[in-house]
MMTF fields as JSON, N, C-alpha, C and O atoms, coordinates in Angstrom:
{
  "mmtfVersion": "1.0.0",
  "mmtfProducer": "UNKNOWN",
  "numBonds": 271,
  "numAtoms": 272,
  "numGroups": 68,
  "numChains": 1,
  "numModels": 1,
  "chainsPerModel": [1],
  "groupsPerChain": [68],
  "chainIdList": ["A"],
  "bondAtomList": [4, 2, 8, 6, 12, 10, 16, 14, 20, 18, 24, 22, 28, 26, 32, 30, 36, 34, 40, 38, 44, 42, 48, 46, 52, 50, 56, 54, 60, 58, 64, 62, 68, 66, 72, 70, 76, 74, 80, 78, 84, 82, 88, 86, 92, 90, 96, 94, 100, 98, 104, 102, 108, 106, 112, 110, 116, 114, 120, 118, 124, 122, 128, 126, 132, 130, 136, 134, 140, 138, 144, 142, 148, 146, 152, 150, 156, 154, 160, 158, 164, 162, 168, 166, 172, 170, 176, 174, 180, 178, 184, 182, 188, 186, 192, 190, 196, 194, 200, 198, 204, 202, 208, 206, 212, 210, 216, 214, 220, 218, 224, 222, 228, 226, 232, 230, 236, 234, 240, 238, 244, 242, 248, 246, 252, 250, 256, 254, 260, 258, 264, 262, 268, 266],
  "bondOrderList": [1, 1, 1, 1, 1, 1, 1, 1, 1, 1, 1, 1, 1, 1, 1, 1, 1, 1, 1, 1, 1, 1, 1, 1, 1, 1, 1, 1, 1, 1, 1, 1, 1, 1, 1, 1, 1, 1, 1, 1, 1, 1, 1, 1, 1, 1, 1, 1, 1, 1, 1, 1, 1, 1, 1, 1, 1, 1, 1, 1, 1, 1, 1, 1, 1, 1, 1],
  "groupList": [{"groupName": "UNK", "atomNameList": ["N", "CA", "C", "O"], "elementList": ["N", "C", "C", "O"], "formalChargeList": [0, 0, 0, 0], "bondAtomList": [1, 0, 2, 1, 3, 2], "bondOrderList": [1, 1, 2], "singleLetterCode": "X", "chemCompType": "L-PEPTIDE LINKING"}],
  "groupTypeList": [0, 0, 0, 0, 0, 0, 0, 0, 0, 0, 0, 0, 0, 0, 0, 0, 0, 0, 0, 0, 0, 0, 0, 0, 0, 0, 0, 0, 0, 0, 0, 0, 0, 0, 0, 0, 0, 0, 0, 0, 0, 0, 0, 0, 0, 0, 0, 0, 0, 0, 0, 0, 0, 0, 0, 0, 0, 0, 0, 0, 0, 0, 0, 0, 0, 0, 0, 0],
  "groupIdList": [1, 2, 3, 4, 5, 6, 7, 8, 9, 10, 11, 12, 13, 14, 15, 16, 17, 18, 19, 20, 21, 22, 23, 24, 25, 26, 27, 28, 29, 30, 31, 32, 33, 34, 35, 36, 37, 38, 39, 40, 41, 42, 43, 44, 45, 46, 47, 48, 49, 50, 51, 52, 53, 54, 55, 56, 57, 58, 59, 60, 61, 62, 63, 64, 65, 66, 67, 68],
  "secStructList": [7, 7, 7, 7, 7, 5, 7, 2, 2, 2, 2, 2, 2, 2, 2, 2, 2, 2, 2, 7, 7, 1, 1, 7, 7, 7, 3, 3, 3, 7, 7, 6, 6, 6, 1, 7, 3, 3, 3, 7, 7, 7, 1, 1, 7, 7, 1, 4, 4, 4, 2, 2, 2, 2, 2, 2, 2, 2, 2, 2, 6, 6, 6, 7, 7, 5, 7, 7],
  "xCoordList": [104.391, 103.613, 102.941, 102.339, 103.077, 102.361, 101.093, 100.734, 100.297, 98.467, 98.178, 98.76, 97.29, 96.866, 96.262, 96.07, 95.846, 95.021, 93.916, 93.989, 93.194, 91.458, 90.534, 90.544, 90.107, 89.231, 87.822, 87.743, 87.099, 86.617, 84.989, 84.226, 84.935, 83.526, 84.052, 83.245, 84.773, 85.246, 85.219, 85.04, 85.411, 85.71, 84.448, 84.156, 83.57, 81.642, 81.333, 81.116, 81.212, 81.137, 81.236, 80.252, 82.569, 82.913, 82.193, 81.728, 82.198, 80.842, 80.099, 79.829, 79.157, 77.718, 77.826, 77.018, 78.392, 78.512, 78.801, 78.523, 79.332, 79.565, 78.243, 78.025, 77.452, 76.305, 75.324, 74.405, 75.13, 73.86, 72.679, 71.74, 72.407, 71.373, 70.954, 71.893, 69.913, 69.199, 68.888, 68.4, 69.475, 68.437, 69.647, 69.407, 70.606, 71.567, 72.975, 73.997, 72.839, 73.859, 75.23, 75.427, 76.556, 77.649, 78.621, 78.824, 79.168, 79.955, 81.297, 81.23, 82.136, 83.536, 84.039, 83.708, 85.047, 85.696, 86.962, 87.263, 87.522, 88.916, 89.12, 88.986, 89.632, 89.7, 91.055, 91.405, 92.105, 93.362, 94.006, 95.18, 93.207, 93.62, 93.586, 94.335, 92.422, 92.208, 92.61, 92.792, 92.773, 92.817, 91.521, 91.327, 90.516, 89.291, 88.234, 88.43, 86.788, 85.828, 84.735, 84.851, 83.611, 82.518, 81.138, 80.952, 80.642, 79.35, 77.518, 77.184, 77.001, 75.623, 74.573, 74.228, 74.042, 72.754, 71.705, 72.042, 70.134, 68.526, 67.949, 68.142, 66.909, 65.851, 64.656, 63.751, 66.127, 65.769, 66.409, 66.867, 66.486, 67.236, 68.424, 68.359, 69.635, 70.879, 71.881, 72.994, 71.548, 72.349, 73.222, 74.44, 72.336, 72.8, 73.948, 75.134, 72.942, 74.247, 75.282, 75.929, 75.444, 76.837, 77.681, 78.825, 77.222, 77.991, 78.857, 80.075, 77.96, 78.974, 79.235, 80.227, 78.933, 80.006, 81.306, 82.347, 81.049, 82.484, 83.544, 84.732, 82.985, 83.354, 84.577, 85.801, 83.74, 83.818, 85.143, 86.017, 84.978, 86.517, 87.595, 88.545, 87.427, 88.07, 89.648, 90.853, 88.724, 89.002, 89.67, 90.842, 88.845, 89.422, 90.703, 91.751, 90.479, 92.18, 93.44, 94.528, 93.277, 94.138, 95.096, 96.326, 94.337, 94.689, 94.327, 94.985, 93.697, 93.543, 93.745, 93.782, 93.938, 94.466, 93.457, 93.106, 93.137, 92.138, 92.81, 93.793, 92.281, 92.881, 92.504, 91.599, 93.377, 92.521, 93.535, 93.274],
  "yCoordList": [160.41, 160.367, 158.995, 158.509, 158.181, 157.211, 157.569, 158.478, 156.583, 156.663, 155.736, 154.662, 156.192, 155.43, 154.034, 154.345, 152.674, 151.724, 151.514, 151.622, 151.277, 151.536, 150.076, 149.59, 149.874, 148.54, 148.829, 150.016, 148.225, 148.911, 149.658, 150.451, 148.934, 148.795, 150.239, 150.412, 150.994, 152.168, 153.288, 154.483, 152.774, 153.989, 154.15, 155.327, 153.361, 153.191, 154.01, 155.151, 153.95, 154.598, 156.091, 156.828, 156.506, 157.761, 158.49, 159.629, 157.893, 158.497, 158.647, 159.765, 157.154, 157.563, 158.676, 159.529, 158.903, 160.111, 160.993, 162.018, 161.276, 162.342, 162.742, 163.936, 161.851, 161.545, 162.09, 162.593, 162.203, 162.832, 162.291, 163.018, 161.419, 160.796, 159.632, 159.104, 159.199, 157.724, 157.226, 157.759, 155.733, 154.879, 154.629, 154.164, 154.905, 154.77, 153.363, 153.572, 152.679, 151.27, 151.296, 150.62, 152.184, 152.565, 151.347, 150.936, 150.886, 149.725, 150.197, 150.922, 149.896, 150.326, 148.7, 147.702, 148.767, 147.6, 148.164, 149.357, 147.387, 147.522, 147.513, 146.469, 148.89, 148.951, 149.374, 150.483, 148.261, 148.517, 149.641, 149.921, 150.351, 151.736, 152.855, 153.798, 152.358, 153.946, 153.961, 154.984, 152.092, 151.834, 150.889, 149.696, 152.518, 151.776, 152.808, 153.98, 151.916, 152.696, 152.391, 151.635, 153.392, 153.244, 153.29, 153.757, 152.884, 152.3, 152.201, 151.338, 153.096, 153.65, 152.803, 152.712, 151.997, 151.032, 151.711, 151.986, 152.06, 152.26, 151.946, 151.474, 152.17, 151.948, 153.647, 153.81, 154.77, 155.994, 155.891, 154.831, 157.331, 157.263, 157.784, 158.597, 157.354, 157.002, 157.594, 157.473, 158.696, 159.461, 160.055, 159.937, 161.094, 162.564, 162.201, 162.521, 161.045, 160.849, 159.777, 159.446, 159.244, 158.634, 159.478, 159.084, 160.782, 161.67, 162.236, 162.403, 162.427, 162.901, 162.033, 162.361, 160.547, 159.73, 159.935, 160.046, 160.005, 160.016, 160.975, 160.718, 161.917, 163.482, 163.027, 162.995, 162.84, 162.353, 161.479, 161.696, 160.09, 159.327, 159.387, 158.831, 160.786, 161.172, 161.932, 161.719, 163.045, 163.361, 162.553, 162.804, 160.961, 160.205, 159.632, 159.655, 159.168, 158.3, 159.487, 159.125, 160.77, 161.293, 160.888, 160.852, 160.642, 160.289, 158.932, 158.785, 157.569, 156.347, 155.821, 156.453, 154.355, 153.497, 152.205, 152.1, 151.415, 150.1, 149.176, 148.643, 148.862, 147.4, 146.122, 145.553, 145.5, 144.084, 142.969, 141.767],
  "zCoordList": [144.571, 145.781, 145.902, 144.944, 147.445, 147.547, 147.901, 148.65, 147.151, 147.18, 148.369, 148.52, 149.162, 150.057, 149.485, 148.309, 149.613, 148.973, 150.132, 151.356, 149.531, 150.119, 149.385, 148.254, 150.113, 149.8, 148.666, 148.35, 148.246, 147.206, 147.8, 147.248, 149.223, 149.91, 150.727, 151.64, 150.74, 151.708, 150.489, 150.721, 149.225, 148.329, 147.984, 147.775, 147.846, 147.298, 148.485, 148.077, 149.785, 150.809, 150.551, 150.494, 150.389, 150.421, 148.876, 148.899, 147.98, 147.074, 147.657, 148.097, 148.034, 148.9, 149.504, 149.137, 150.134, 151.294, 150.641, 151.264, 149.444, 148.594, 147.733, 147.528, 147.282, 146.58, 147.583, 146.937, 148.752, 149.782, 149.439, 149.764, 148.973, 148.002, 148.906, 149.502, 149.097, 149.715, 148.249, 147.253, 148.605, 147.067, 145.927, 144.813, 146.257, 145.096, 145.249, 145.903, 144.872, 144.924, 144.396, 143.386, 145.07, 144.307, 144.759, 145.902, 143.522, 143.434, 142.701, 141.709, 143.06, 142.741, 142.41, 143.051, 141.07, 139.968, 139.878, 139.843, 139.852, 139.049, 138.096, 137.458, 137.394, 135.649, 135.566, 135.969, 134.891, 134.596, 134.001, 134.24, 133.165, 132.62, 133.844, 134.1, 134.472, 135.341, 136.845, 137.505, 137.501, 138.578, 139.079, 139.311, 139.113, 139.411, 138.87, 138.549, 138.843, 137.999, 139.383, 140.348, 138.954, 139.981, 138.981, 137.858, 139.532, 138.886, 140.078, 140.89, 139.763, 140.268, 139.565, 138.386, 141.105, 140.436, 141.377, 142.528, 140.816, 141.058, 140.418, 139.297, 141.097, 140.588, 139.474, 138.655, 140.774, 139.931, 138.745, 138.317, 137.977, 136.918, 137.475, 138.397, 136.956, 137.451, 136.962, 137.473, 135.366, 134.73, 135.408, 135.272, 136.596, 137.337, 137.941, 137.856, 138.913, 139.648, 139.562, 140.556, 138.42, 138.148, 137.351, 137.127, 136.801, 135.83, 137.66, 137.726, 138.862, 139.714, 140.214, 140.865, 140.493, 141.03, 140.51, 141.157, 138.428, 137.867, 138.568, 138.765, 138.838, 138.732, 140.699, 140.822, 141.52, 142.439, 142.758, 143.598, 141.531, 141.442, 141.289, 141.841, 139.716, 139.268, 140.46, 140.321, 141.821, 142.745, 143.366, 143.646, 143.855, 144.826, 144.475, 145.12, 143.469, 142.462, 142.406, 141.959, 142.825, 142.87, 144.473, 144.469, 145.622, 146.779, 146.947, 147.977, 146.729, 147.021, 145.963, 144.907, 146.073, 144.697, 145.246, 146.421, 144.345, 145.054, 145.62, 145.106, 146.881, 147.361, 147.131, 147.742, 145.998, 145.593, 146.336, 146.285]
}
């Protein structure tokens, strides 16, 4: 199956919006093993919700691939 490719500022997006959260800075990288990784910056504590950003990617990389 072809994966759609998605820019990395559209896939941070679709966390955010998955995240329902104000205050949270989701940045999406390119990590050669996995495709891509996402990464949650605050000023809150940041555990919760980067354990469901992971959870979240995990989902998205099944249908999008990163566009570098």
């Amino acid at each position: 199956m072809q994966k759609t490719k998605r820019p990395a500022d559209e896939l941070a997006e679709m966390i955010r919006d998955g995240l329902a959260e104000e205050g949270f800075g989701v940045h999406v990288n390119s990590n050669p093993r996995t495709g891509w990784d996402v990464v949650i910056s605050s000023d809150k504590c940041t555990e919760n919700a980067q354990l469901r950003a992971e959870a979240m990617a995990v989902e998205l990389r099944r249908a999008y691939d990163l566009e570098v």
